[in-house]
N, C-alpha and C positions, 0 to 999 in steps of 0.2 A: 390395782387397788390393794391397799396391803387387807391381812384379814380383819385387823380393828377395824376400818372404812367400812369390808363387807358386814361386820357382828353391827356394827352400828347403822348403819340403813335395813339391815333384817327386823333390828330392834323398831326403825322407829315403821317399818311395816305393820309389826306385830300388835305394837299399841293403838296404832288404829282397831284392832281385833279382840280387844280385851272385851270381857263377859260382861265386867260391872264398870262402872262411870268412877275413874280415881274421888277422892275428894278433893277440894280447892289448892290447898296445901299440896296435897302429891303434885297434881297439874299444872304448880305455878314450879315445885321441883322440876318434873320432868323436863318444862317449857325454858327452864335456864338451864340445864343442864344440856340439852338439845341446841340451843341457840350460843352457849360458850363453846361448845364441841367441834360445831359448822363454823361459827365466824367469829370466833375468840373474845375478847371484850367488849364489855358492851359501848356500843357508838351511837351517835344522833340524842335530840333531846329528847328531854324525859317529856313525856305527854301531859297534857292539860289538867288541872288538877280535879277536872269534873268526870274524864275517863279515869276513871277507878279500875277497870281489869288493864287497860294500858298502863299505868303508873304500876299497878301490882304487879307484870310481867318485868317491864323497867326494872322495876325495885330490887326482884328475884335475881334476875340475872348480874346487876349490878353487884350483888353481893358475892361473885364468884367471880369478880375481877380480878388478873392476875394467875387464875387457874389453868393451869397447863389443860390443851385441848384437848389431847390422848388420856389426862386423867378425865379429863368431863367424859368425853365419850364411853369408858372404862364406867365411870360411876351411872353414866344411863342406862347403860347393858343391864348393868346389875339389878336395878332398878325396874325396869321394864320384866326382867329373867322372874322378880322376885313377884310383882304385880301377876304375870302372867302362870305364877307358877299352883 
């Protein structure tokens, strides 16, 4: 596993362990930047439009289509380094 693989599953270890609860906004960040990272574009439909944090995750991550994985991965280290710091 190279060491971005490693820095990035330490990362999403560590965000389980953070002190304080991100806000909506950071959690919908970290959550597409997490899920571009693992499995690149976003796929499958967009959820029902009465799940509101489904469509909101959808939405998040949709908007980083096209984003190279090793950047995503790269921008949640930092992310998580900065939350946790």
């Amino acid at each position: 596993m190279s060491d971005l693989n490693t820095e990035f599953e330490a990362a999403k270890a560590r965000v389980k362990q953070l002190d304080e609860r991100p806000d909506n906004d950071t959690l919908l960040k970290l959550y597409a930047l997490y899920k571009q990272g693992s499995e690149g574009d976003v796929h499958g439909e967009k959820p029902g439009f009465f799940d509101f944090v489904g469509t909101a995750k959808y939405e998040a991550w949709s908007k980083l289509s096209g984003m190279d994985r090793d950047e995503a991965k790269r921008q949640y280290i930092a992310l998580v380094d900065k939350l946790s710091g």
